[in-house]
C-alpha positions as CSV (number, residue, x, y, z in Angstrom):
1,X,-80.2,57.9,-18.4
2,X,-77.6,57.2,-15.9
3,X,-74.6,59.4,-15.4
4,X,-71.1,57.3,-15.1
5,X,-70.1,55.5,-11.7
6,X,-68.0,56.9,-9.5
7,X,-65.8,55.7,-6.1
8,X,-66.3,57.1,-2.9
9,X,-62.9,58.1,-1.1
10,X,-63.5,58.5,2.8
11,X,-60.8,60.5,4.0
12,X,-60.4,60.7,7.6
13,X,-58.3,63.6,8.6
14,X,-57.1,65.5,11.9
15,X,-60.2,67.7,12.5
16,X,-62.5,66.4,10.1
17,X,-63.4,63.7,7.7
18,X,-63.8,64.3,4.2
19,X,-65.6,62.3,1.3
20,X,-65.1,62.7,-2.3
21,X,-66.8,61.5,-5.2
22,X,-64.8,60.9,-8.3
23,X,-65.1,59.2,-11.9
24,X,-62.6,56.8,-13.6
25,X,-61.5,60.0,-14.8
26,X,-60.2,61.5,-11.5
27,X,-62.5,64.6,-11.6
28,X,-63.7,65.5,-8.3
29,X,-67.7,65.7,-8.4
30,X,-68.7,66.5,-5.1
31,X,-67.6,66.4,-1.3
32,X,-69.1,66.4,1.9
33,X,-67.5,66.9,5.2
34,X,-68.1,66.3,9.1
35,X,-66.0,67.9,11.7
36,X,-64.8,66.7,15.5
37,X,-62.3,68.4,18.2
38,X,-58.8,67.4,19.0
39,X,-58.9,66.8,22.5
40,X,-55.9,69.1,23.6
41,X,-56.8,69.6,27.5
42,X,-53.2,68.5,28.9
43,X,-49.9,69.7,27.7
44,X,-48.9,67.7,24.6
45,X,-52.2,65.6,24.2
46,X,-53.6,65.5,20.9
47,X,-56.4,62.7,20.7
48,X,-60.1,62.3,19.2
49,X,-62.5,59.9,19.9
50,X,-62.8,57.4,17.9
51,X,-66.1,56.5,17.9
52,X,-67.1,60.7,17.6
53,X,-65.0,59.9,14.1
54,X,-66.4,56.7,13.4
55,X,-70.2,58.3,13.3
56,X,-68.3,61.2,11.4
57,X,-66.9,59.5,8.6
58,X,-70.9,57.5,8.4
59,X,-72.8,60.9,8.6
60,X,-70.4,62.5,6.0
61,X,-71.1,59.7,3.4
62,X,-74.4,59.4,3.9
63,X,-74.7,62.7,2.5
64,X,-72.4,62.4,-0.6
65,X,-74.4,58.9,-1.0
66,X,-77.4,61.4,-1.3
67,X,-75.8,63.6,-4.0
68,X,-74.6,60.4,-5.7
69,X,-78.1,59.2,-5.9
70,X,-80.0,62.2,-7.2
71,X,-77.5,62.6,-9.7
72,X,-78.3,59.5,-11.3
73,X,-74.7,57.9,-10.8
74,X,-74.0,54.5,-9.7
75,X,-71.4,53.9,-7.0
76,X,-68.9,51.5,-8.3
77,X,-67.1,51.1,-4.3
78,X,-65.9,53.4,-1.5
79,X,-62.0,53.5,-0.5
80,X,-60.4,55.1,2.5
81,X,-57.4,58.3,3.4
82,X,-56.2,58.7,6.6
83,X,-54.1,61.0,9.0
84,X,-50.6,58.7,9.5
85,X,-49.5,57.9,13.2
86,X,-52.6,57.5,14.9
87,X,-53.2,54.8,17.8
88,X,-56.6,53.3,19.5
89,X,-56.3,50.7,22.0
90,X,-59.4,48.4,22.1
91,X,-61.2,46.1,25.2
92,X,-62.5,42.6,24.8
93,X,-65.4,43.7,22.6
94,X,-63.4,45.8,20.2
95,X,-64.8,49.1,21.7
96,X,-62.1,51.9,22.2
97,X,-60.4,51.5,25.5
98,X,-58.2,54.7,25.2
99,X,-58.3,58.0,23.3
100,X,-57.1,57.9,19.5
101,X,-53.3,59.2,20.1
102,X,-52.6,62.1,16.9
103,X,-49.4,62.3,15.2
104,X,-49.6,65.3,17.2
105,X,-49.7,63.6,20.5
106,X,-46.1,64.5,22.1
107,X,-46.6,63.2,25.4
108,X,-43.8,60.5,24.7
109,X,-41.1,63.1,24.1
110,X,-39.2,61.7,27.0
111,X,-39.4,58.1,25.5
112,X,-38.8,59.4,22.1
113,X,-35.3,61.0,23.7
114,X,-34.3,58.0,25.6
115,X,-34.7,55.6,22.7
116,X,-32.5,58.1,20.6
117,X,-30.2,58.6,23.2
118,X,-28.8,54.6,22.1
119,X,-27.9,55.9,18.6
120,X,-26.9,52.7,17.3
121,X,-30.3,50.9,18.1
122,X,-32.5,54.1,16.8
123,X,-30.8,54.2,13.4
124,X,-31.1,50.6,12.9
125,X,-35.0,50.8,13.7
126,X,-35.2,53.9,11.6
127,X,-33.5,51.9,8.7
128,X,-35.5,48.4,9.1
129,X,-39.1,50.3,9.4
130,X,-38.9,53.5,7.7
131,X,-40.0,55.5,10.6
132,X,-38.3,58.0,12.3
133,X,-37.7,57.5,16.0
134,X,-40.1,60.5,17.2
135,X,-43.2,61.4,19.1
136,X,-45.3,60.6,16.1
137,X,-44.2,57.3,15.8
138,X,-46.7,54.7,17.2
139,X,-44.1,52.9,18.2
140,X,-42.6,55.4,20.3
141,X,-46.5,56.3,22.0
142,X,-46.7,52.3,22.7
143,X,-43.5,52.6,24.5
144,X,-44.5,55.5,26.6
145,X,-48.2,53.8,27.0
146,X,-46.8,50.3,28.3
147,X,-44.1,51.5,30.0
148,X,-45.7,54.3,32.2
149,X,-49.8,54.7,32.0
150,X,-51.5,51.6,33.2
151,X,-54.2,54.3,33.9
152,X,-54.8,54.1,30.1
153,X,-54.4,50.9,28.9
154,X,-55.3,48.5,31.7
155,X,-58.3,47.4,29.8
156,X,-56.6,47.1,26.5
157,X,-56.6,43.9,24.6
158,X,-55.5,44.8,21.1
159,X,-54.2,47.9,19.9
160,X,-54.6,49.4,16.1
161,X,-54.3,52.7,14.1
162,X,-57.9,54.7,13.9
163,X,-58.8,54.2,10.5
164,X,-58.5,50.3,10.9
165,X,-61.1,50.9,13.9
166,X,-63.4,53.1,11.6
167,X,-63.0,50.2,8.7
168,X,-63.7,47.3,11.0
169,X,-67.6,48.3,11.0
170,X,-67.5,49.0,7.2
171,X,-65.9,45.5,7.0
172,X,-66.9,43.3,9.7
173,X,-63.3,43.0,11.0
174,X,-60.4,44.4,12.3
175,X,-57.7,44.6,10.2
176,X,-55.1,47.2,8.8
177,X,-52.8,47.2,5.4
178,X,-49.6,48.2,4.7
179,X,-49.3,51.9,3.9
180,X,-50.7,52.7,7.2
181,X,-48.6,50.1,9.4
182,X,-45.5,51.3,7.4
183,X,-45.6,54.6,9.5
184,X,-46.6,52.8,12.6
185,X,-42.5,52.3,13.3
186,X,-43.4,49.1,13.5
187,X,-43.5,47.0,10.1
188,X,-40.6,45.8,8.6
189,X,-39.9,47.6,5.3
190,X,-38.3,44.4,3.3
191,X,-41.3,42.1,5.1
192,X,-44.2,43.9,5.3
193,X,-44.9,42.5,8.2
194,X,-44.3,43.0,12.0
195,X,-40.7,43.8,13.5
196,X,-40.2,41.7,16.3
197,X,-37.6,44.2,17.5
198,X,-39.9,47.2,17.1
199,X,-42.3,45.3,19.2
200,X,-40.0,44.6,22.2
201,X,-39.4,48.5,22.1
202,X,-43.4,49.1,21.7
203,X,-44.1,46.5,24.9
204,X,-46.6,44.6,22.9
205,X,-47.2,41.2,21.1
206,X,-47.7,40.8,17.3
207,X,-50.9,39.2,18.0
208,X,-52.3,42.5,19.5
209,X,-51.9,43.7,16.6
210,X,-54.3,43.6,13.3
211,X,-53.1,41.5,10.2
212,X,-52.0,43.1,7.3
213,X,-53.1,43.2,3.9
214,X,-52.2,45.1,0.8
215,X,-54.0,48.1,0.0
216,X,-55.9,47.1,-2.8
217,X,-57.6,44.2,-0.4
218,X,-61.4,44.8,-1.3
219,X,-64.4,43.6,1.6
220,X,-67.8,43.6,1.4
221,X,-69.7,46.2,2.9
222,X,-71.1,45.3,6.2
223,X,-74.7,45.0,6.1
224,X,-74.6,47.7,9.5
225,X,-73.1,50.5,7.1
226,X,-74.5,49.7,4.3
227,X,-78.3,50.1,5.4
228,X,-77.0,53.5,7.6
229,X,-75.6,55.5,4.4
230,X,-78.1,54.0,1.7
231,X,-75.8,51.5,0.0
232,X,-75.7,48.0,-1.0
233,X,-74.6,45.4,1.4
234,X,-71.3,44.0,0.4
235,X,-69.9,47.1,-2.1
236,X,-66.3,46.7,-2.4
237,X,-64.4,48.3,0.0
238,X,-61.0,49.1,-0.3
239,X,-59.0,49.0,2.5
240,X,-56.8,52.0,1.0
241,X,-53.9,53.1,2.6
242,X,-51.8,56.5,4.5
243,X,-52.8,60.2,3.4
244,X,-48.8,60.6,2.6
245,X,-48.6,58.1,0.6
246,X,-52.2,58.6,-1.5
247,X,-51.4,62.5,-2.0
248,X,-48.6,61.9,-4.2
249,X,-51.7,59.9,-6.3
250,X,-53.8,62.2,-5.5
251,X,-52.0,64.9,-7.0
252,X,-50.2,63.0,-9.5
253,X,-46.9,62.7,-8.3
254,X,-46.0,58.7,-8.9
255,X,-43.2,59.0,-11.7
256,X,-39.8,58.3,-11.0
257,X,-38.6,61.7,-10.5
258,X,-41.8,63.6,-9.2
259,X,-42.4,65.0,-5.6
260,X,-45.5,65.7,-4.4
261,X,-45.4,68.9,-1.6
262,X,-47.2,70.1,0.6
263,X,-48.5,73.2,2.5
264,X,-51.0,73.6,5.2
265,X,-50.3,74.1,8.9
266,X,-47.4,72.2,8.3
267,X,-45.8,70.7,5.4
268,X,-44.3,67.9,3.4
269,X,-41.7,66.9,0.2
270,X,-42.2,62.9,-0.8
271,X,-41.3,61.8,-4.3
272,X,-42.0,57.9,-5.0
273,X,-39.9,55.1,-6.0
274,X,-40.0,51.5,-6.9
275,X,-38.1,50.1,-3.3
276,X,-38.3,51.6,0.2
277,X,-35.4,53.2,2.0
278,X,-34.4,56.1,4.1
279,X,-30.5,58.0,3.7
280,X,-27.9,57.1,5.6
281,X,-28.4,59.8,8.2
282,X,-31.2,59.1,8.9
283,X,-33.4,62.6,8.1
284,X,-36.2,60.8,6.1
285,X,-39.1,58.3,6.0
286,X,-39.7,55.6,3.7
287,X,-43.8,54.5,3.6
288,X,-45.9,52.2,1.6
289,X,-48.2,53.3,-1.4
290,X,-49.4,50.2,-3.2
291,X,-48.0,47.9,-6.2
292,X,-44.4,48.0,-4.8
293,X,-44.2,51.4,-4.9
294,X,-43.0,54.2,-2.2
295,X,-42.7,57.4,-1.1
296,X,-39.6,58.8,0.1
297,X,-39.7,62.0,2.3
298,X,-40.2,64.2,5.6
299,X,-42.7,66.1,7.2
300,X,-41.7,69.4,8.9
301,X,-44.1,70.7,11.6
302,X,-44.1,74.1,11.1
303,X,-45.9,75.5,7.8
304,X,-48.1,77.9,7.5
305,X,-48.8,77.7,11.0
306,X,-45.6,80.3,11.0
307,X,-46.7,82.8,9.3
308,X,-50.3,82.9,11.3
309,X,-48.3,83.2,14.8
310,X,-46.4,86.2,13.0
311,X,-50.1,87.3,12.2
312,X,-51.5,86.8,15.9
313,X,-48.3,88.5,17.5
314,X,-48.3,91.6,15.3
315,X,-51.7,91.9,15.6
316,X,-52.3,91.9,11.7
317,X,-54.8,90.2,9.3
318,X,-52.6,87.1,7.7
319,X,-53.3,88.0,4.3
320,X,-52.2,91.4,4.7
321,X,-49.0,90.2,6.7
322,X,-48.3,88.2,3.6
323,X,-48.8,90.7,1.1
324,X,-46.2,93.2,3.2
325,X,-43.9,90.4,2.8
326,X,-43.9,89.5,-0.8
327,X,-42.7,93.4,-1.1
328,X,-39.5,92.4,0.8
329,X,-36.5,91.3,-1.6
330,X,-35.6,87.9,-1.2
331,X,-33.3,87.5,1.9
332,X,-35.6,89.5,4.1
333,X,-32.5,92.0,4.4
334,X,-30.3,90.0,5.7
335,X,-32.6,88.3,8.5
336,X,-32.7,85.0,9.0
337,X,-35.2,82.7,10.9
338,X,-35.2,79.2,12.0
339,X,-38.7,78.7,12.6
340,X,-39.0,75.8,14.8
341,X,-42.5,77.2,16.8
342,X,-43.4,73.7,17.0
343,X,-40.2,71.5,17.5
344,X,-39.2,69.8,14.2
345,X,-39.5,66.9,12.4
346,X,-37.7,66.5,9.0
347,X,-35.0,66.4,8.8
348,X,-34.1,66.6,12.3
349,X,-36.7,65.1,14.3
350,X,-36.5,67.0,17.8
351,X,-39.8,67.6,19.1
352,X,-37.9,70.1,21.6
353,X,-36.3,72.2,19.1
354,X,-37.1,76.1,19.1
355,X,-37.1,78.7,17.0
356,X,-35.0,81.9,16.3
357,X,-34.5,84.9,15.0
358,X,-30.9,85.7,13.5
359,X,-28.9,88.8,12.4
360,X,-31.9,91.3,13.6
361,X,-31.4,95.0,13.1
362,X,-33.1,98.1,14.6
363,X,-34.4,98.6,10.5
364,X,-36.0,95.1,10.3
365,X,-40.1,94.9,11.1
366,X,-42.8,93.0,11.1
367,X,-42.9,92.6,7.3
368,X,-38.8,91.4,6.8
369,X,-39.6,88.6,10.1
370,X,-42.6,87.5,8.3
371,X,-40.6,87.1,5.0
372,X,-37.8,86.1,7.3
373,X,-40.2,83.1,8.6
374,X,-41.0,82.2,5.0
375,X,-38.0,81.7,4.3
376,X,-37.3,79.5,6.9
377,X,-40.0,76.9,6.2
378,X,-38.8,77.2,2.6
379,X,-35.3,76.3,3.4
380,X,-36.8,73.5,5.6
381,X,-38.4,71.7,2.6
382,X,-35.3,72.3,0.8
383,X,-33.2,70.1,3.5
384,X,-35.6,67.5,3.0
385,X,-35.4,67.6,-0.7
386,X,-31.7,67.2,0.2
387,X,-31.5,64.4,2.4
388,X,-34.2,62.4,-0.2
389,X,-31.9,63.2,-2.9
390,X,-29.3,61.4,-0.5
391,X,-31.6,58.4,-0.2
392,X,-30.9,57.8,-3.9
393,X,-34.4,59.3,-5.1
394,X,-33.9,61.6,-7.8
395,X,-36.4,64.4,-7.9
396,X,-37.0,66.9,-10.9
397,X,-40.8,67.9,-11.0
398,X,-42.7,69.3,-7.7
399,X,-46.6,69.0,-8.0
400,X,-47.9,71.4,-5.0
401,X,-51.0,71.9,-3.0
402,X,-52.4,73.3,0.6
403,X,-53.9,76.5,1.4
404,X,-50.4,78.5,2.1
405,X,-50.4,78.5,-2.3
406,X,-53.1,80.6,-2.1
407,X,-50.4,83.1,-1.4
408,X,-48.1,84.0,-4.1
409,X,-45.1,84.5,-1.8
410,X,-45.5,81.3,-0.5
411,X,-45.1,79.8,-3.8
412,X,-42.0,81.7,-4.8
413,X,-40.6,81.1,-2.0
414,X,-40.4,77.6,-1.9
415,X,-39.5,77.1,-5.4
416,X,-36.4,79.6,-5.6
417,X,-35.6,77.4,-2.0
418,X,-36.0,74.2,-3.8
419,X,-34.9,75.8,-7.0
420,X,-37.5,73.7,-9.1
421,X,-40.8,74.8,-11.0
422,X,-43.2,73.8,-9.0
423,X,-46.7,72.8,-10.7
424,X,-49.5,74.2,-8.8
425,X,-51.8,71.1,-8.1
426,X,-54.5,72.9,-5.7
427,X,-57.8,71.5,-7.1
428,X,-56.9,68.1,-6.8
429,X,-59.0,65.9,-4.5
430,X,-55.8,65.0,-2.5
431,X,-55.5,62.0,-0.5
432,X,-59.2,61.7,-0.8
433,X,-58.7,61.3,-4.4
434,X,-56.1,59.3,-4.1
435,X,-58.2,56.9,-2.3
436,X,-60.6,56.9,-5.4
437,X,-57.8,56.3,-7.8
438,X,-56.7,53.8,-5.7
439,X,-59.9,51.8,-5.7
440,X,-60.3,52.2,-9.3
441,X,-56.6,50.2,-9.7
442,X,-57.7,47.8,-7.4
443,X,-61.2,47.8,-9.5
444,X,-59.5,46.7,-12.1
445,X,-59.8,50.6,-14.4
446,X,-56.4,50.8,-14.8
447,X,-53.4,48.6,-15.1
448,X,-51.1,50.6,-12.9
449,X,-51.1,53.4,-10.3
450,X,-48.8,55.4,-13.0
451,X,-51.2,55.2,-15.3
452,X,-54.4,56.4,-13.0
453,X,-51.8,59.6,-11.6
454,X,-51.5,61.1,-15.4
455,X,-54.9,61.7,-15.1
456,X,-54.1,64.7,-12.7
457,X,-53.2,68.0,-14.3
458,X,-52.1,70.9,-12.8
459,X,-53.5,74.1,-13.2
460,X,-50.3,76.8,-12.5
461,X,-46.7,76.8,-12.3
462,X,-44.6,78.8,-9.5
463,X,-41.2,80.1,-11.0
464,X,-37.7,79.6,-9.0
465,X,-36.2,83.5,-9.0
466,X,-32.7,82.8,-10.1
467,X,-31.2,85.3,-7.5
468,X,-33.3,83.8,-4.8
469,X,-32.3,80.8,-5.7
470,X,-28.3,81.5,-5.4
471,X,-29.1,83.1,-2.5
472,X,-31.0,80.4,-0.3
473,X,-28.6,78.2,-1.6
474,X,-25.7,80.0,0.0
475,X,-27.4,80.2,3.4
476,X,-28.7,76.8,3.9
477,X,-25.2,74.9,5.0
478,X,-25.7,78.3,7.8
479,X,-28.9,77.0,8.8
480,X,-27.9,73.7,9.1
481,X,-25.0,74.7,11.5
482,X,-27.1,76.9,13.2
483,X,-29.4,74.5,13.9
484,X,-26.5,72.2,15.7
485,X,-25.4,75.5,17.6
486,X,-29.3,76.1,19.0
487,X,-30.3,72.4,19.7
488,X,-29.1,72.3,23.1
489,X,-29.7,75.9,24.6
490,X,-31.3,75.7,28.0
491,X,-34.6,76.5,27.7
């Protein structure tokens, strides 16, 4: 007897590609993965190449189509995740003419600045695409691209985010949707379509551009794909959308009222809505999920990527660096840390930004910095949670997963900083599952993307420590004015 169908959600990420196979009932059944470098051989370059993904994402779901198979199930289509921010420029043929450009990719910094430095005209394209005027903004790596590296784009023709390269041999064409372009700076929130004066900024044409469908657009499988990874030529595929915007599916986090965080290397706070929008200062993005819905939020770069450069420059095992931590009272003794080891995106969005240490005594150590440092990525989320709760999104649950929950300290942390319960949401499939739950909508499973999200539970809670909670409270106008004091120290 068969066992019941399931979707395949292809979720290319960063450093790796992921696949996941899940049920109409959003239990994750089994994953495969395939792995590729980020090309970092100049100061601020972060690309891939896109074909190395391409054959990633094919090899990974060949395999999960081979654990599909000898399990007896039936699968019903495949659907896609993917890292926001990326840019591939394509030649005549439609094979890559440049690197992919990361999110990471801060090569544009100067750009970035100069466009910010008109603050009139950055707010107004922050406010008519949802995307912040930064580094990660494609918008802002088309500007540098056009403007000063004929080296790499003098054989360009038309230009597109990675996964709509990956999907265009799945498909048969080249085309994107709009949860991606939403954080491409360049789609008009209200239209969904193209911003003529994003594009004038960018240096490009619309027509260089793919066309845009929703996310719950379904296309045959090519006949290519379909013979490499043991499927049936023309499967639906679902075009699917950004891995932002699919987390808060993924883990559940699509009721009015319900953020979905964060907590890897870096970190994030969205909550979702029923109409886009960013506050009136500007500190947050506004991106496409599907079915009119939103999410709301901001990204800040440095997550648990603090605590493991405490770890390499004390010399100690992370994990035991942590646990020396959790036995310092909240406040670290008086130290605090604005840990900008990476610049900063929400809510500031200075890629130049660094970090500091404030108020250190000859008693403080290595364990009161590295609570210190927790601390400071906890206040961090908290300013976003802020500035969306500016935007007009009100936000009363927090479902939370990454690999920095694993730690206990971590956890508490953030919720005394955001003052909230936050529901631990770990062994969800993600974005990946997201992209499943996604497909199943568009399948025609369920009658709305609500619906599909209650079928995530979460399996812990984190507890906000009421004196924690007073206390990071207090500080936080501090570190936002210590922020403004720090911005423009010579470096």
């Amino acid at each position: 007897m068969s066992s019941a169908p399931v979707v395949l959600g292809i979720d290319l990420g960063t450093t790796a590609t992921k696949v996941v196979a899940a049920g109409v009932d959003a239990r994750v059944l089994h994953h495969t993965e395939r792995g590729y470098p980020l090309r970092t051989d100049e100061p601020g370059e972060a690309t891939q190449d896109a074909v190395q993904v391409r054959d990633a994402a094919i090899e990974a779901l060949a395999e999960c189509v081979a654990w599909v198979n000898e399990h007896g199930h039936e699968v019903a289509g495949l659907s896609f995740s993917t890292a926001m921010h990326t840019l591939v420029g394509l030649d005549s043929s439609g094979a890559p003419a440049t690197p992919a450009f990361n999110w990471a990719d801060t090569r544009a910094a100067e750009v970035a600045a100069r466009i910010r430095s008109d603050h009139e005209a950055s707010a107004a394209l922050h406010r008519a695409t949802g995307t912040p005027v930064h580094t990660q903004s494609v918008m802002v790596k088309l500007a540098w691209l056009t403007g000063s590296r004929p080296d790499l784009t003098r054989d360009v023709v038309r230009w597109c985010a990675l996964k709509d390269f990956v999907v265009a041999d799945f498909v048969g064409e080249l085309v994107t949707e709009y949860s991606l372009s939403s954080g491409s700076g360049l789609q008009n929130m209200s239209t969904l379509q193209w911003h003529e004066p994003a594009l004038a900024v960018a240096g490009i044409r619309a027509e260089q551009l793919p066309e845009i469908h929703s996310p719950t657009t379904t296309m045959p499988l090519s006949s290519q794909v379909a013979k490499a990874v043991g499927l049936p030529e023309g499967l639906p595929v679902v075009l699917g959308g950004g891995d932002g915007p699919l987390a808060n599916l993924g883990v559940g986090a699509v009721n009015p009222g319900v953020a979905a965080l964060s907590l890897g290397t870096s970190g994030a706070l969205r909550v979702t809505r029923d109409k886009p929008g960013v506050d009136e200062r500007c500190r947050t993005f506004s991106y496409a999920l599907a079915d009119g819905l939103w999410v709301i939020g901001g990204a800040v770069s440095n997550g648990g990527v603090a605590a493991q450069w405490a770890s390499e420059a004390f010399g100690v095992d992370v994990a035991d660096l942590l646990d020396e931590a959790a036995a310092v009272p909240p406040g670290a003794e008086g130290l605090i840390a604005l840990p900008y080891l990476l610049g900063e995106r929400a809510p500031w969005w200075e890629p130049g930004l660094t970090g500091s240490f404030l108020g250190l005594r000859r008693s403080h150590g290595r364990a009161q910095m590295t609570r210190a440092v927790i601390e400071g990525v906890a206040q961090q989320l908290a300013l976003v949670l802020d500035a969306v709760r500016d935007s007009g999104a009100d936000v009363h649950a927090v479902r939370a997963t990454g690999g920095g929950f694993r730690s206990r300290v971590w956890a508490d942390a953030i919720a005394s900083a955001l003052d909230i319960e936050l529901d631990l949401a770990e062994g969800s499939g993600g974005s990946g599952l997201g992209a499943v739950l996604l497909a199943w909508r568009a399948l025609g499973e369920f009658d709305s993307l609500e619906r599909a999200a209650e079928l995530v539970v979460p399996e812990g809670k984190a507890t906000p420590n009421p004196e924690a909670a007073r206390l990071m409270a207090r500080r936080r106008p501090l570190v936002e004015r210590l922020h403004e004091t720090i911005r423009d120290l010579p470096l």
